[in-house]
Backbone as numpy.savetxt, mean C-alpha at the origin, in Angstrom:
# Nx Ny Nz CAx CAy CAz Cx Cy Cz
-25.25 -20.86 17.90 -24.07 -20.07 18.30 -24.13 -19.82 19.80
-23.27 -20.20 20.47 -23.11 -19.99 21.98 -22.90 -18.63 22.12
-23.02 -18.40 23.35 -23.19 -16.55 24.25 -21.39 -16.46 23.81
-20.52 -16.84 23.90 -19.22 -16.55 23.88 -18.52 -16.71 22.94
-19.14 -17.38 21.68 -19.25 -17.21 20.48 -19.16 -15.80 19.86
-20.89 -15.46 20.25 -21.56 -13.78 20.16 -20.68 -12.94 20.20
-20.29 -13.38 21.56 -19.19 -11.82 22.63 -18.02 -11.82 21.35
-17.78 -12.98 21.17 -16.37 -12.89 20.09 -16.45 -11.90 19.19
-17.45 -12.43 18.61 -17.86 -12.03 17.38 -18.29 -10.41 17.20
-18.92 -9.91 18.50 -19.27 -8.32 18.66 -17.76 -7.75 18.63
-16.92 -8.54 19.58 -15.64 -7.97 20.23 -15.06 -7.63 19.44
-14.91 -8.60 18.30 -13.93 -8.51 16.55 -14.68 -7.74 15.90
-16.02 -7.25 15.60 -16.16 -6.46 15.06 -16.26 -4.97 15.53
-16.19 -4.78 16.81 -15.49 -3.31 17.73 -13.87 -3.23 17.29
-13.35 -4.28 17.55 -12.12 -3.76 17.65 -11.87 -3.25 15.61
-12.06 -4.22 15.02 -12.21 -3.84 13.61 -12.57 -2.00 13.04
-13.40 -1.56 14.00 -14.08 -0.68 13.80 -13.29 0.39 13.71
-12.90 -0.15 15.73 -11.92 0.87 16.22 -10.52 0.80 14.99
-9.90 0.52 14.34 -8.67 0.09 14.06 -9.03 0.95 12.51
-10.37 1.18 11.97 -11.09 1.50 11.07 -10.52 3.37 11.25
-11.47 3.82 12.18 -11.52 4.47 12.82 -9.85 5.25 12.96
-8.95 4.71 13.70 -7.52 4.73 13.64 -7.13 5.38 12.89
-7.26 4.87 12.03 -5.85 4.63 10.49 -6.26 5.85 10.44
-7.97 6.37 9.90 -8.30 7.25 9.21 -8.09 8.91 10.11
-8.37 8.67 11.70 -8.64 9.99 11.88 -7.15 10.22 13.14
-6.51 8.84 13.24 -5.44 9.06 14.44 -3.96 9.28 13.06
-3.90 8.08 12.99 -2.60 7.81 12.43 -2.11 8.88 11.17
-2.74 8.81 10.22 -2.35 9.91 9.04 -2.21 11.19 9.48
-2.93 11.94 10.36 -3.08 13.31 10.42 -1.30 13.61 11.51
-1.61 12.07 11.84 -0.08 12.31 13.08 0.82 12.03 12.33
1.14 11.13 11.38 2.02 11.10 10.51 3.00 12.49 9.71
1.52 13.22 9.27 1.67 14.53 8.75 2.47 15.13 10.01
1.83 15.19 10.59 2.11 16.54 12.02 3.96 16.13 12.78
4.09 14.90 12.56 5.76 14.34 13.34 6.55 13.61 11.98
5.96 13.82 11.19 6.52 13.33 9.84 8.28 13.49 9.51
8.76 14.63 10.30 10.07 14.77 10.32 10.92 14.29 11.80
9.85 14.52 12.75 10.80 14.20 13.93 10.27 12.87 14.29
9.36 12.03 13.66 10.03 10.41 13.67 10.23 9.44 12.57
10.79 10.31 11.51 11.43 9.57 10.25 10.79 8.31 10.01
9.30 8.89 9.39 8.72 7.60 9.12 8.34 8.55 7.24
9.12 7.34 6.78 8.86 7.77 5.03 7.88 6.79 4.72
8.08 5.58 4.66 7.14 5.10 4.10 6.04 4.18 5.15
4.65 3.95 4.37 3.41 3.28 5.58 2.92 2.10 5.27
3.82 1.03 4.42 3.42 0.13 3.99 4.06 -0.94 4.78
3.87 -2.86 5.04 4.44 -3.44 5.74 5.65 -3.81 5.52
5.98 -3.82 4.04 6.88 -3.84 3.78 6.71 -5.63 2.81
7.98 -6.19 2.25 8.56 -7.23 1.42 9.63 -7.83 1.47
9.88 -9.20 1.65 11.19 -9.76 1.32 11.16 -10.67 0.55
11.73 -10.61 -1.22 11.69 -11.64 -2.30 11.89 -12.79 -2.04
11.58 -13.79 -2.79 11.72 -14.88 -2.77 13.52 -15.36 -3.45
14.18 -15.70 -3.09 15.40 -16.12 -4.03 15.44 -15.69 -5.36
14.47 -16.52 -5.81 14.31 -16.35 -7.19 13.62 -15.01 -7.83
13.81 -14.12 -7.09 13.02 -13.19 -7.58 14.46 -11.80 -8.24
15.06 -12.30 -8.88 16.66 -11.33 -9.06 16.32 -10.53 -9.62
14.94 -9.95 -10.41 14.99 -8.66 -11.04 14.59 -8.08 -9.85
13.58 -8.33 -8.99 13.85 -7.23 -8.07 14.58 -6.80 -7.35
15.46 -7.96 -6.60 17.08 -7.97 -6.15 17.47 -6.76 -6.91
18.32 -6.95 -8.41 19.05 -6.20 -8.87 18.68 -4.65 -9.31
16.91 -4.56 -9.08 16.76 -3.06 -9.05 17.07 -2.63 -7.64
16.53 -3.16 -6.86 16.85 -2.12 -5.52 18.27 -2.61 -5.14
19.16 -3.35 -5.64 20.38 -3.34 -4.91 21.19 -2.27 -5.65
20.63 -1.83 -6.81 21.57 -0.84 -7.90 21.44 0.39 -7.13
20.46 0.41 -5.90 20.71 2.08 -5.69 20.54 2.77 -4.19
20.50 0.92 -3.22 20.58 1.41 -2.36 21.57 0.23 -1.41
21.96 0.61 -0.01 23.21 -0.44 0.89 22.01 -1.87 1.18
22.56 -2.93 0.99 21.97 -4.22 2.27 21.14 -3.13 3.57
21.81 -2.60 4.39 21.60 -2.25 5.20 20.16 -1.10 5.70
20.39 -0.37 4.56 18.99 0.66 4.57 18.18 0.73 5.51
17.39 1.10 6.20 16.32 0.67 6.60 14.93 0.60 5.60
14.96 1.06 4.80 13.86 1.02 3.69 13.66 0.40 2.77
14.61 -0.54 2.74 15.17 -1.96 1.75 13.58 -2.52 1.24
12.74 -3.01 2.61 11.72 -3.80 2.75 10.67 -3.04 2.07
10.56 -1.38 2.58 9.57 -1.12 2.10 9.31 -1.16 0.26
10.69 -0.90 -0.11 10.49 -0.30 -1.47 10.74 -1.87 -2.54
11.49 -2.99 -1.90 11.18 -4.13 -1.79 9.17 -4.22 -2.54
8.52 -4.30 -1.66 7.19 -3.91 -1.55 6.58 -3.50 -3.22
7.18 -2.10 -3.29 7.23 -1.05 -4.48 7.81 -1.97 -5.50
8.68 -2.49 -5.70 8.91 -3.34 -7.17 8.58 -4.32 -7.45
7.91 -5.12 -5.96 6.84 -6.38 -6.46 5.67 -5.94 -7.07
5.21 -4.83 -6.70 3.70 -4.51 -7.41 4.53 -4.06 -9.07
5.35 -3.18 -9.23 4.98 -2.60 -10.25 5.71 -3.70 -11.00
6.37 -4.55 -10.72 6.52 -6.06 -11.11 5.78 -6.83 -11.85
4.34 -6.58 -11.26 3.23 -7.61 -11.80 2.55 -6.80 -13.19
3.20 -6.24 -13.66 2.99 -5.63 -15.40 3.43 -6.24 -16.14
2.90 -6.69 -17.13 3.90 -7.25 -18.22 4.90 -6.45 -18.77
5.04 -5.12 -18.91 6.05 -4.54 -19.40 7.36 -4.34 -18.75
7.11 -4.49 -17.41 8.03 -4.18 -16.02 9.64 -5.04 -16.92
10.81 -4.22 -16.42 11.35 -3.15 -16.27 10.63 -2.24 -16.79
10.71 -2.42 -17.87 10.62 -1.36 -19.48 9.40 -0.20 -18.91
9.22 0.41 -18.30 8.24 1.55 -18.14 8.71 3.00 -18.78
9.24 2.79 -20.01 9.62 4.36 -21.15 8.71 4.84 -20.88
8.67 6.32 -21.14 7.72 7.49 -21.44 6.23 7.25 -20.68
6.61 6.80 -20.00 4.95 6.44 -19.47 4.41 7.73 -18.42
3.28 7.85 -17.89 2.83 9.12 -17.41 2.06 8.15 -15.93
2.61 8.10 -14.76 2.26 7.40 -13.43 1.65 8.32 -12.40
0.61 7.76 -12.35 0.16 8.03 -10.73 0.14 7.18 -9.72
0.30 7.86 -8.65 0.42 6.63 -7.24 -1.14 7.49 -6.48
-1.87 6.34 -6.16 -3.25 6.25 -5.52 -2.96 6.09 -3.86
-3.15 6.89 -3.00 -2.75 6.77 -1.63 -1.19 7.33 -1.39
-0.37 7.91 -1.67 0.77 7.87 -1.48 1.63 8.48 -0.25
0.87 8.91 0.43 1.23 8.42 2.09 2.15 10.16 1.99
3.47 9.84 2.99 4.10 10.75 2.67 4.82 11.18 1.85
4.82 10.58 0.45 5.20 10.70 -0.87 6.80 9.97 -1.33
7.14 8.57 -0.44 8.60 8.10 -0.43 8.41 7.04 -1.09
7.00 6.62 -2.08 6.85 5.95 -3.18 7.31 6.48 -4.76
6.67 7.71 -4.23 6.69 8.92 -5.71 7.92 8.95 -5.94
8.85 9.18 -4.68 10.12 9.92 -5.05 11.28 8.17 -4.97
10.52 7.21 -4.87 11.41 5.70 -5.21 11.53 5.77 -6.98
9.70 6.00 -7.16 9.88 5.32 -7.80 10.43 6.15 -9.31
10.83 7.58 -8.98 11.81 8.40 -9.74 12.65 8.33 -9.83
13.26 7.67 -8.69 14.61 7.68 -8.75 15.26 6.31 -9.28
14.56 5.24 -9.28 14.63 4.39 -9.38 14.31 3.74 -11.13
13.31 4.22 -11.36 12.71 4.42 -13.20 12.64 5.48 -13.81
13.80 6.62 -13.93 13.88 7.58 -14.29 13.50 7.53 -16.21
13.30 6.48 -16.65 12.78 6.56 -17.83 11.39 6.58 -18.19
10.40 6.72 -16.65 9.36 7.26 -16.76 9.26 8.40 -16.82
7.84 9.18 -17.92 8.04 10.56 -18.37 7.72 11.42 -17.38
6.72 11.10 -16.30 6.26 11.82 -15.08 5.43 10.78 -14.20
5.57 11.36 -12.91 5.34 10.88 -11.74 4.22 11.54 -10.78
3.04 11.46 -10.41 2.21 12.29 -10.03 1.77 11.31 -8.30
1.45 12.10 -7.16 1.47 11.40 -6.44 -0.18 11.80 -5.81
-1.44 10.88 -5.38 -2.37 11.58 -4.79 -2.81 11.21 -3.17
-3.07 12.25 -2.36 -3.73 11.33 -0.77 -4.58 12.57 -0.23
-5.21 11.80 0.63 -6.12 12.82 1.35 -5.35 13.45 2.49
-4.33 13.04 2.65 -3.58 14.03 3.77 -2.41 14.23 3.49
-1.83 15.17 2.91 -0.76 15.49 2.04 0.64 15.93 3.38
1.12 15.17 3.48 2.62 15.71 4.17 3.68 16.83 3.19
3.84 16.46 1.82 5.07 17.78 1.40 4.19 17.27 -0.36
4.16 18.57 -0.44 3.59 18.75 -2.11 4.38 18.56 -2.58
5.51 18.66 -2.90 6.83 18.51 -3.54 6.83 19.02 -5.27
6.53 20.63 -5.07 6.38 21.15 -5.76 5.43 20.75 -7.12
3.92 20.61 -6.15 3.09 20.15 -7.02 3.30 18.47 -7.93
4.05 17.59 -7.42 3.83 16.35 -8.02 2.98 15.55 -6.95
2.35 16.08 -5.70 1.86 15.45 -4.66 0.29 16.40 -4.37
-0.90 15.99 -4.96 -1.86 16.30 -5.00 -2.83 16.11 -3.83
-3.65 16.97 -3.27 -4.54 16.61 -2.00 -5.89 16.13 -2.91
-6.38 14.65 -2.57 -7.71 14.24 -3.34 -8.07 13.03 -3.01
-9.10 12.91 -3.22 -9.84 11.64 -3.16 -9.53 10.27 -3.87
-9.38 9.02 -3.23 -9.46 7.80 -4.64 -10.25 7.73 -5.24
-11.63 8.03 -4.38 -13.04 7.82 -4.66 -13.49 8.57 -5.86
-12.77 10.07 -6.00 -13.35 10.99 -7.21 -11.74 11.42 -7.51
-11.26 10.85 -8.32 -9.97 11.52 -9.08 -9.83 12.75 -9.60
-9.22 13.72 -9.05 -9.12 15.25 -10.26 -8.35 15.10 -11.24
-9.00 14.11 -12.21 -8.13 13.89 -13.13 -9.13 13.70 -14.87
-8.16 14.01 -16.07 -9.23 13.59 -16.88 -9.47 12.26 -17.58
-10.33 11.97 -18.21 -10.37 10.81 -18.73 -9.11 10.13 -19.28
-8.53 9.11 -19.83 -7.57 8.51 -20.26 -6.30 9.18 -20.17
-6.06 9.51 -18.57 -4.68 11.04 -18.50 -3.44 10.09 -18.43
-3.43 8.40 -17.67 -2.19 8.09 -17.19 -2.01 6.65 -17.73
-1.15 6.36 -17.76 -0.49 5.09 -18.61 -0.31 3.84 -17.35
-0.49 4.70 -16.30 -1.09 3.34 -15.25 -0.89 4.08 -13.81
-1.47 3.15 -13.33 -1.71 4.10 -11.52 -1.59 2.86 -10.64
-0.49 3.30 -9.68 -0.07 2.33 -8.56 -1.10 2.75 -7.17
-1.16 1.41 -6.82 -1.51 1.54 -5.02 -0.97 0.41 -4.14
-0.74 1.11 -3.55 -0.12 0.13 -2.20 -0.23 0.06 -0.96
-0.90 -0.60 -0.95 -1.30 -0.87 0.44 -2.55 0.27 1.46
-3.54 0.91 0.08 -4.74 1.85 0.58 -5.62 1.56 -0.04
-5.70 0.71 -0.80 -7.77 0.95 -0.83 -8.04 0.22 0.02
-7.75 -0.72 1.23 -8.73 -1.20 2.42 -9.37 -0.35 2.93
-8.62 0.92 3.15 -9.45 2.27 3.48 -10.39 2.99 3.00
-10.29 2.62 1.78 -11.63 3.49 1.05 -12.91 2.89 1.54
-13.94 3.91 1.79 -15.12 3.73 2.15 -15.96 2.80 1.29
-15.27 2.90 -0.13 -16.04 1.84 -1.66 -15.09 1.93 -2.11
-14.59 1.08 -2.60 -13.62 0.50 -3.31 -13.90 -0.08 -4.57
-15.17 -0.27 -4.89 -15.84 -0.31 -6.04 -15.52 0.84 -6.74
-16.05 1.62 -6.16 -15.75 3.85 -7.16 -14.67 4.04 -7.40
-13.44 3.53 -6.41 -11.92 3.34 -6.67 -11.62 2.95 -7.52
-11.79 1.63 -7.68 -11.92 1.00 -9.33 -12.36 1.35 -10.48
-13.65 1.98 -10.52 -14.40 2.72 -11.65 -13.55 3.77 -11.91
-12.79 4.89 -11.05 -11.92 5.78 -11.19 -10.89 5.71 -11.90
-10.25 4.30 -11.57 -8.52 3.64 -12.06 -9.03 3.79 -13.42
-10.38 2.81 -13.66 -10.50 2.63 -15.00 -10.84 4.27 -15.75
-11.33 4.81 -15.29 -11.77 6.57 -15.93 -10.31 6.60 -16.45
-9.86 6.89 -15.30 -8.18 8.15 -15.87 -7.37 7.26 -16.03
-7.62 6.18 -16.56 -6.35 4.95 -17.50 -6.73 5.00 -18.91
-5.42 5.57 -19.63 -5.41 5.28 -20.93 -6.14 3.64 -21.31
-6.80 3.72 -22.38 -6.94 2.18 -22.93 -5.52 1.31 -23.27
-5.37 0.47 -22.81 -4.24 -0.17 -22.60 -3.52 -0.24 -21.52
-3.59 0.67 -20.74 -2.77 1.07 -19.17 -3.27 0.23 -18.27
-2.36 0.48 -17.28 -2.46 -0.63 -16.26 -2.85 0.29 -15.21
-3.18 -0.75 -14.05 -3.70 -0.92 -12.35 -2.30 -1.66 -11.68
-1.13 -1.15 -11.04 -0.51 -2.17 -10.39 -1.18 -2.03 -8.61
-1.08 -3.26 -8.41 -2.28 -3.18 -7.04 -1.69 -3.91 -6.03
-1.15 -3.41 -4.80 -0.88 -4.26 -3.44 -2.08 -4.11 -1.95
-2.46 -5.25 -1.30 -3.36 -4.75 -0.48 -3.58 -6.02 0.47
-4.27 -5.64 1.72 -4.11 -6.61 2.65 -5.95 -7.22 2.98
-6.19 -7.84 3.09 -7.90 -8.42 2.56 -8.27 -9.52 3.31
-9.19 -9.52 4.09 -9.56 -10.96 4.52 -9.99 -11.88 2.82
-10.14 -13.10 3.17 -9.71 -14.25 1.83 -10.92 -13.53 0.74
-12.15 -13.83 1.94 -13.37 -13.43 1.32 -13.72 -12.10 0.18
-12.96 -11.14 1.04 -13.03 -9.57 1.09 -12.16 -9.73 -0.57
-10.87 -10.25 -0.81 -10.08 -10.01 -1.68 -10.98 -10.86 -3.35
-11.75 -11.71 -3.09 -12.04 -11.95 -4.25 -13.25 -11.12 -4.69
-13.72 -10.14 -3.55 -14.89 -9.09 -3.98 -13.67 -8.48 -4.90
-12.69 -7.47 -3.84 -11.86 -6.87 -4.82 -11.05 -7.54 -6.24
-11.17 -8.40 -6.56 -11.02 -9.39 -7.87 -12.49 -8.88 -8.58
-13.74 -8.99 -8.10 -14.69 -8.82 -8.82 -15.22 -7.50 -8.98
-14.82 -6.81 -7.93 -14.89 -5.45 -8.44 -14.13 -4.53 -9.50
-13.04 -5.19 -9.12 -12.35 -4.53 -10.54 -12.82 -5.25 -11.90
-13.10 -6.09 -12.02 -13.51 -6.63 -13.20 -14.66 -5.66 -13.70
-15.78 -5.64 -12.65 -17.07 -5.11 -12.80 -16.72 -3.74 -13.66
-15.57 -2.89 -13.43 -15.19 -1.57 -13.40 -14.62 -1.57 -14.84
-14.31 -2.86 -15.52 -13.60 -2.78 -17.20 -12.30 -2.93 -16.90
-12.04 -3.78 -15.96 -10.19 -3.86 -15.86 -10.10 -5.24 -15.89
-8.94 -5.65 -17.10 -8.89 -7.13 -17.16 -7.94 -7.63 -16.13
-8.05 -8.64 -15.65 -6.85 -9.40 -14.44 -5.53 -9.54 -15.74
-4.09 -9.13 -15.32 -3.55 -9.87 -16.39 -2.35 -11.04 -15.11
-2.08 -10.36 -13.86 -1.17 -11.14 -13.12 -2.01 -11.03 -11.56
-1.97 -12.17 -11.02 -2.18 -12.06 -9.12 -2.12 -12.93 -8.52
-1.14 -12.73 -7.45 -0.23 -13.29 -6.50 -0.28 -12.87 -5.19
-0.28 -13.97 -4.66 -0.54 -14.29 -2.90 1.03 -14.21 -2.55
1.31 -12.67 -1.85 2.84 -12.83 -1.13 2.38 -12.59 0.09
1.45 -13.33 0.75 1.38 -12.67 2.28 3.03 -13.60 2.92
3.61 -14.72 2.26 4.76 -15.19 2.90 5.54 -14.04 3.17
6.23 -13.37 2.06 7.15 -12.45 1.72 6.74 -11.07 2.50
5.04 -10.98 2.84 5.52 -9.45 3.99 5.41 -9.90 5.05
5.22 -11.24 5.47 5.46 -11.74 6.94 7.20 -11.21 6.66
7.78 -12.21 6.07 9.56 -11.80 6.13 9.74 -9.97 6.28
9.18 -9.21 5.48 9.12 -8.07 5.21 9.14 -7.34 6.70
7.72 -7.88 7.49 7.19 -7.01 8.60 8.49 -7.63 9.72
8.72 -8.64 9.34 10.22 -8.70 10.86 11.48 -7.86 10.85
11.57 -6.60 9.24 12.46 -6.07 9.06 11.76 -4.60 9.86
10.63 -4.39 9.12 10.04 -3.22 9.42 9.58 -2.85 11.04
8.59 -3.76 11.14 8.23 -3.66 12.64 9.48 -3.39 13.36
10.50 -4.01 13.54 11.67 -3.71 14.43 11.80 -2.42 14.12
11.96 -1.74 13.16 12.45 -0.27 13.10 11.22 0.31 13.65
10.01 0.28 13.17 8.59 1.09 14.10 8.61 0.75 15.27
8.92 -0.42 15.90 8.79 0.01 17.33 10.15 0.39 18.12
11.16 0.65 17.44 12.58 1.52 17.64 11.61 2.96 17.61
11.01 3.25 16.48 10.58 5.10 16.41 9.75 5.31 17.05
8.51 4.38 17.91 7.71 4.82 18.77 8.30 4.69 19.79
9.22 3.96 20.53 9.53 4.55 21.93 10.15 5.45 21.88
10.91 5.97 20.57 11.47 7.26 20.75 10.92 8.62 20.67
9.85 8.08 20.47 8.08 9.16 19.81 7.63 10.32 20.62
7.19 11.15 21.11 6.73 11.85 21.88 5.50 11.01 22.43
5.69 11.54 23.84 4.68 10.74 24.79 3.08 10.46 24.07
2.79 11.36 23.43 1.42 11.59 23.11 1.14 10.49 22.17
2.25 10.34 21.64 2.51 9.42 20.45 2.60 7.34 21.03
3.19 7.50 21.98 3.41 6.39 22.71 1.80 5.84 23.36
0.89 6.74 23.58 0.15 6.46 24.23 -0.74 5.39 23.23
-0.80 5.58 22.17 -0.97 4.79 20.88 -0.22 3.19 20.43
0.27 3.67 21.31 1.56 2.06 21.11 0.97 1.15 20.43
0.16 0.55 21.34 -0.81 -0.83 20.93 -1.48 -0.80 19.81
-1.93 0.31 19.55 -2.42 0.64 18.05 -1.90 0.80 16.66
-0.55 1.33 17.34 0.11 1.20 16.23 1.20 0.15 15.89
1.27 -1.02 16.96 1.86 -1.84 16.60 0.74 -2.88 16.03
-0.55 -2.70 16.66 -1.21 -3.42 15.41 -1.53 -2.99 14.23
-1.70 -1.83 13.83 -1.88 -1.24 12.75 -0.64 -1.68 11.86
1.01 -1.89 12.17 1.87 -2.55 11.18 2.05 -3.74 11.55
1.54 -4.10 12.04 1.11 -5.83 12.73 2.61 -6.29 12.65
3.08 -5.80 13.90 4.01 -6.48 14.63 3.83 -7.75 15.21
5.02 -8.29 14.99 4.63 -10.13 15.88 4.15 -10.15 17.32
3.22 -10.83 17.31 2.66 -11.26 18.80 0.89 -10.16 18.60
0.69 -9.05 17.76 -0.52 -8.61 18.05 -1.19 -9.63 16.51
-2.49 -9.23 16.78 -3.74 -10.25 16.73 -3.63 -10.05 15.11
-3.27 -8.39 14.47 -3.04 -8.52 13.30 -2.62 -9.38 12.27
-0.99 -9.46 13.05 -0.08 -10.32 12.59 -0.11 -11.74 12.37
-1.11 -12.19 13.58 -1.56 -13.88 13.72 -2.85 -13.87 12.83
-3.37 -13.22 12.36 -4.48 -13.03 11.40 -4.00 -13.73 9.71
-2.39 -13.20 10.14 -1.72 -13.63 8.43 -1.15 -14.14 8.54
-0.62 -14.65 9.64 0.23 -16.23 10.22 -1.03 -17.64 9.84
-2.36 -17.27 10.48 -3.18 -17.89 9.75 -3.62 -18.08 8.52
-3.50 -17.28 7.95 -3.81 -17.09 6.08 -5.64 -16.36 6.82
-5.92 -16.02 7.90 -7.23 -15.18 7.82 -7.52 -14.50 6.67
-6.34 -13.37 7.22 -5.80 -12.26 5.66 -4.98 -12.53 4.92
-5.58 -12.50 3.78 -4.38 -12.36 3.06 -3.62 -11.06 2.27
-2.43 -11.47 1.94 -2.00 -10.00 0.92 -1.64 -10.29 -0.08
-2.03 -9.57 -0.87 -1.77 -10.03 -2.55 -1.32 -8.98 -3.47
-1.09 -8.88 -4.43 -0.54 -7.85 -5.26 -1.00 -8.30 -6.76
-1.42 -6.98 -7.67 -1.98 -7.66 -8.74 -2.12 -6.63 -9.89
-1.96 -6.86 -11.31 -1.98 -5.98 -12.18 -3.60 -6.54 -13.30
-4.11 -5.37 -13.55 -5.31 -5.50 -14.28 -4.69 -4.66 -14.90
-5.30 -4.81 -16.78 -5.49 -3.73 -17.62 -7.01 -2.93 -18.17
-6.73 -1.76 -18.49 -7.57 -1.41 -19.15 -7.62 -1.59 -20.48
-8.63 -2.27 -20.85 -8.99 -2.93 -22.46 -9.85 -2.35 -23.20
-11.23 -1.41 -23.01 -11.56 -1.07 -23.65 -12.07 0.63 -23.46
């Protein structure tokens, strides 16, 4: 390995660190704190279907304009909970969302599958409780009891968890036998078939998983344009972050984005059950 090889290689794993670092102690806590004065609902990159994809078309076109700006994100939200075999059909079921940011998953995906029986939302940095359906907690240790929910969404947060292994062991704790894992997440190639084997390890069977990193490339050219519309309009303090946070939603042209232009990372989305 050559000296400039090395340097690479230290350099990518600083900046990795730093970006580590970011998410966890810059971005969320600021999210919380300007959460209203820069109209950021949802923190995911967002989705754009494939043609052929008309059930999700015809759920999100039943309830919101072409135009939205949130089209993409929630786009996103019905590819994962998509990859269930039961999808539409989610009757009486009892949901949790794992990571749920500022809670504009919880309240999609109510409004959107109102024939689910309840909706529970959990994160470590809680923007609006919303009268107790939005819980402050860990992925890692669920306050929850054994077999409480008929399936638990995440999107786009366990890269963050410190173990993502315990994440998994958790899904499987507080999932009814039979319930599902619907799962979206962004993974170097390597990294994503640990998370394939970790969930297995944990008692969750694979039943669907799919490589859409195409569809949030399309996704992030809807989204990114609106995030970097709300950071120049951001408070200075907020701007000073720019670069960070346009890689953090990996806008075109930062190193993120060419990471999944390469297939480096990939993103995938995926439903496991609990079987026994």
């Amino acid at each position: 390995m050559t000296t400039m090889t090395t340097l690479r290689t230290v350099l990518n794993y600083i900046c990795r660190f730093y970006y580590f670092l970011f998410d966890r102690l810059v971005l969320y806590p600021m999210v919380k704190h300007l959460a209203e004065q820069i109209d950021v609902k949802f923190l995911n990159l967002g989705y754009m279907p494939h043609d052929d994809e008309k059930g999700i078309f015809k759920v999100v076109d039943s309830v919101i304009e072409p135009s939205d700006p949130i089209r993409a994100h929630t786009y996103l939200y019905e590819k994962t909970l998509s990859m269930c075999p039961v999808y539409p059909n989610l009757k009486k079921m009892k949901l949790l969302e794992v990571g749920c940011g500022p809670g504009a998953g919880v309240q999609w995906i109510r409004r959107v599958h109102s024939e689910i029986d309840s909706v529970k939302g959990l994160d470590r940095v809680v923007v609006d409780f919303m009268e107790g359906s939005i819980i402050q907690g860990d992925a890692e240790k669920l306050p929850f009891s054994k077999n409480e929910f008929d399936m638990i969404v995440n999107v786009e947060s366990s890269h963050l968890y410190a173990d993502s292994q315990q994440f998994f062991k958790e899904c499987a704790r507080v999932l009814k036998k039979g319930g599902f894992l619907c799962w979206a997440d962004v993974r170097y190639s390597v990294l994503m078939i640990q998370a394939e084997k970790q969930a297995a390890e944990a008692g969750l069977h694979l039943v669907n998983f799919e490589n859409i990193t195409e569809g949030v490339l399309r996704g992030i050219n809807y989204t990114s344009y609106r995030y970097d519309k709300l950071v120049q309009k951001a408070p200075w303090y907020v701007r000073l972050f720019s670069n960070s946070l346009r890689t953090t939603y990996c806008a075109p042209g930062t190193e993120s984005h060419k990471r999944l232009l390469k297939r480096e990372k990939i993103y995938a989305t995926a439903c496991w059950k609990k079987v026994i």
